[in-house]
Structures are given as C-alpha cells and as structure tokens.
C-alpha positions as CSV (number, residue, x, y, z in Angstrom):
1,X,-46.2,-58.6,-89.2
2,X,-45.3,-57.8,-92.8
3,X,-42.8,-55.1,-93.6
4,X,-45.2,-53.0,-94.9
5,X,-46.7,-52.4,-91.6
6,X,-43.7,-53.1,-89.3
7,X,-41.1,-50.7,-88.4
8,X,-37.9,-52.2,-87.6
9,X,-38.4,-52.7,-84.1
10,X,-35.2,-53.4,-83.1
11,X,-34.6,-49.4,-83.4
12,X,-37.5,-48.1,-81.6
13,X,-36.6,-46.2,-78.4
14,X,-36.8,-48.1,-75.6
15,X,-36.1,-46.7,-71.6
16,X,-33.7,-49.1,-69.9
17,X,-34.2,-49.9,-65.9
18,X,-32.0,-47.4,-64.9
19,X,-33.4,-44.5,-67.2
20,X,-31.1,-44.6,-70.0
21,X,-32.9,-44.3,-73.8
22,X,-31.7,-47.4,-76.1
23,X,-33.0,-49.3,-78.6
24,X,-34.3,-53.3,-78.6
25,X,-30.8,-53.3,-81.0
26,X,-28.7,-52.9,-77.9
27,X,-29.6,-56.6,-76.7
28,X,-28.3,-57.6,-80.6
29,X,-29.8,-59.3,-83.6
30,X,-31.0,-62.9,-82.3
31,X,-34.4,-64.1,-81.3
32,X,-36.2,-61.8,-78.6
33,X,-38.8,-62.3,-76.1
34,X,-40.8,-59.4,-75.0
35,X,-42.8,-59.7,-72.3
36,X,-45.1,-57.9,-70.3
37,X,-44.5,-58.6,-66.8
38,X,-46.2,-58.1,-63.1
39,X,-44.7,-59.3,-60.0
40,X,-48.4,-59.7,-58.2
41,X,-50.0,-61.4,-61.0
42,X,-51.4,-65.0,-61.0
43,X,-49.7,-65.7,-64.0
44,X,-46.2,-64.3,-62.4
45,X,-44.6,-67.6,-62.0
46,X,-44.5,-67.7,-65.5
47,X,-40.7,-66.3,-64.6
48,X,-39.8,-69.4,-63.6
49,X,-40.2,-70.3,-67.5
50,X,-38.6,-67.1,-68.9
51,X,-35.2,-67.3,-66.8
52,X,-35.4,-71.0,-67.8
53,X,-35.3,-70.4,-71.6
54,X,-33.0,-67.7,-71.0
55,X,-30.6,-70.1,-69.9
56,X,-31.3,-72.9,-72.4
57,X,-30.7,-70.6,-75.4
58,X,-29.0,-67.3,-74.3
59,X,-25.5,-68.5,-75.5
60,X,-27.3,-68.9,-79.2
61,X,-28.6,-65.2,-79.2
62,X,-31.7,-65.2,-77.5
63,X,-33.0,-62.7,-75.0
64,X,-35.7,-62.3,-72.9
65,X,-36.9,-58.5,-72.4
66,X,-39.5,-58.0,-69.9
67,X,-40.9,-55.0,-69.5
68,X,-42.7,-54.1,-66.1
69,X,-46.6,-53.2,-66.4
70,X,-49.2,-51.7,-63.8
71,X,-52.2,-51.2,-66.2
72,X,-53.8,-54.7,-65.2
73,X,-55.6,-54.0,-62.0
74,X,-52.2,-52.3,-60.6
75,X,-50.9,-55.4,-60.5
76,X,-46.8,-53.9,-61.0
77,X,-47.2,-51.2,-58.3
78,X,-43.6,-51.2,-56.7
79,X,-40.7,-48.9,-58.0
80,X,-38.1,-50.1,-60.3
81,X,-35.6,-50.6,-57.6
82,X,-38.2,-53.0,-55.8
83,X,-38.7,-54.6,-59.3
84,X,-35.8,-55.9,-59.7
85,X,-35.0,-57.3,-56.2
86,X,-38.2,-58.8,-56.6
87,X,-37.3,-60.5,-60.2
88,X,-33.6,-61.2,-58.6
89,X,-34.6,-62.4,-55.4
90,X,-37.5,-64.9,-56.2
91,X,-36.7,-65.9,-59.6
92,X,-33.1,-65.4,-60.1
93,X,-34.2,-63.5,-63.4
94,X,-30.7,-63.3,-65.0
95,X,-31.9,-61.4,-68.5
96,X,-32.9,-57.4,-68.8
97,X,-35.6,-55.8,-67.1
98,X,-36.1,-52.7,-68.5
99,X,-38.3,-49.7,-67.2
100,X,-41.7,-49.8,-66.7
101,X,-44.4,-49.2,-69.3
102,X,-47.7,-48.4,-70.7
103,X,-49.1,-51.3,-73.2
104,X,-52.4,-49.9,-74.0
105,X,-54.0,-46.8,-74.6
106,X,-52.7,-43.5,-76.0
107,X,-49.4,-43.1,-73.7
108,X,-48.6,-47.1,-74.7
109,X,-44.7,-47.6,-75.4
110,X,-43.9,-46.8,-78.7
111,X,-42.6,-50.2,-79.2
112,X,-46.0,-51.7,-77.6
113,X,-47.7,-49.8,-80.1
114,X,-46.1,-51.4,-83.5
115,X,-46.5,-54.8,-81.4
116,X,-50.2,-54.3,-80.9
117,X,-50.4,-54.7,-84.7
118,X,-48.9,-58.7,-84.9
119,X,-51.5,-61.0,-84.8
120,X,-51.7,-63.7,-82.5
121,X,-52.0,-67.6,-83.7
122,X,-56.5,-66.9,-84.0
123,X,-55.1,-64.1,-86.7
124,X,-56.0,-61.5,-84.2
125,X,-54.1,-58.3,-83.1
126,X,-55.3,-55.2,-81.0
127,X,-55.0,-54.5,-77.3
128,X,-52.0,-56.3,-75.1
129,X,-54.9,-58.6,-73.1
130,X,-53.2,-58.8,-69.7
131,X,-49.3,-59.3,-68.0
132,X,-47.2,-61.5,-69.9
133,X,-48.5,-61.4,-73.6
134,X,-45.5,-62.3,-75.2
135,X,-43.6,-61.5,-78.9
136,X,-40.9,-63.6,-80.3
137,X,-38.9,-61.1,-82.6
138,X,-36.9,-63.0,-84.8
139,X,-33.7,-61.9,-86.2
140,X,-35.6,-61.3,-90.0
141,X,-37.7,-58.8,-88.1
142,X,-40.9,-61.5,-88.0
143,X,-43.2,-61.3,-85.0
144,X,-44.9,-64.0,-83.1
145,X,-47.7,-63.3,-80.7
146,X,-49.0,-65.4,-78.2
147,X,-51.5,-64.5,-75.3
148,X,-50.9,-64.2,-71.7
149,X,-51.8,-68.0,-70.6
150,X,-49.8,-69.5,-73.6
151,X,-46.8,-70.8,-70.8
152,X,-43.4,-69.5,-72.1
153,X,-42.1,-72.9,-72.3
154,X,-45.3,-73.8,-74.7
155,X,-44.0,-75.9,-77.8
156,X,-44.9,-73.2,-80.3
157,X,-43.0,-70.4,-78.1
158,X,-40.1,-72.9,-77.9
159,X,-40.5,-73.8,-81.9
160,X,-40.2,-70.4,-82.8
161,X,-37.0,-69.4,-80.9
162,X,-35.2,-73.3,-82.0
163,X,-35.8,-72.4,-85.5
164,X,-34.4,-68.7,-85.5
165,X,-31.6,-69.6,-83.7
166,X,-28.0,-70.8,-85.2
167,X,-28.0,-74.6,-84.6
C-alpha cells in the first residue's frame, strides 16, 4: 500500500476479545499477521501454521492477530468465549484473538476496510475472498497480501516476516 492511500494502521481502532477498544499499536511496532479466522472452515487447520510461526519469531517482534469471521457461509458461529476455548483447546493458539468482525460490506472493520485496498501478489485488491486471507504489516507500515489458500508457512509469508524482523 503506498502512504498516500494507507492510513497508519497500527492506530486504527480495533475491539479486543474481551470488548475493550485498542489499537493494532497495542501489540507494538514489529511484523504483524492479520488474519481472518473460522474455527469450522476447511482451511482452519491453517492454525496449526500460525501458532507455529508465532513461536518461531514472536521473541523478534512478530505477532499473529486473528480476527474471528462469520460472513463465509457462517462458518465462525460460536460466541467469543467458545472461540477461544476452541483456538486454546485444539490448537494451543498462544497469540491474540481479538473480537469478532465484519471483513466485507458496509459494516466491515475499519481496519478491514484500509486492508481491502493492499493488493495481493496478481496486483489485485478488493473484497477479503474467504477465512484466513492474510496481511503482513511490516514495521515501515508496508502491507503484504496473500489469499486464503496461500498456507501461512508459505515461503513468501515466511520471506516477508524474516526480512522485517531484527536478525
């Protein structure tokens, strides 16, 4: 995204799981991962690869932010509470779940709606396509998009995030 069109993002509101108002600064100024997620999705093992990059680069400033998402054939239906357990229990998802959101349409998050403007690696942008589109935010404020079946752990994902990071 160029600056031009990007807000910072790191200080658009943001609704944490338990209903408090931040910002994407809270979880500080490394490399982010925001991800769209759905605990009764086919692509919901994808977890598996989250937590594990959370726990490869975490202690160099990397986060993973998922945000919870029912606008895919209601595939996110449980409450927050069950949400978590869920993430907890079956993934041991260690990094922030925050509360759930709208990615499309005119009630979309307000932080889904500047990310809807990065393109992906085809030079496209628009509409989140389904659960766990993902967004590297890197500490200069770039965006890197990358579609719902690119696998967390994907080489380009995992390029991105080495290179922002602090050796």
């Amino acid at each position: 995204m160029s600056d031009d069109t990007a807000p910072d993002l790191r200080s658009i509101p943001v609704t944490a799981a338990d209903g408090r108002e931040t910002t994407l600064a809270e979880y500080g100024d490394g490399v982010l991962l925001i991800v769209n997620v759905a605990s009764k999705c086919g692509l919901t093992p994808q977890y598996e690869q989250l937590e594990e990059l959370q726990r490869t680069y975490g202690e160099r400033g990397f986060t993973v932010l998922g945000f919870p998402c029912n606008q895919f054939m209601g595939q996110e239906p449980g409450s927050m509470e069950e949400i978590l357990d869920y993430c907890a229990t079956t993934w041991g998802v260690s990094f922030p779940v925050l509360d759930k959101v709208k990615v499309n349409g005119a009630n979309a998050a307000p932080l889904y709606k500047a990310l809807k403007k990065a393109k992906d690696e085809e030079g496209k942008r628009g509409p989140i396509l389904w659960n766990f589109e993902k967004f590297v935010l890197t500490p200069s404020g770039d965006v890197h998009r990358f579609r719902p079946t690119v696998k967390p752990d994907d080489p380009a994902i995992v390029a991105v995030i080495e290179k922002s990071l602090p050796a």
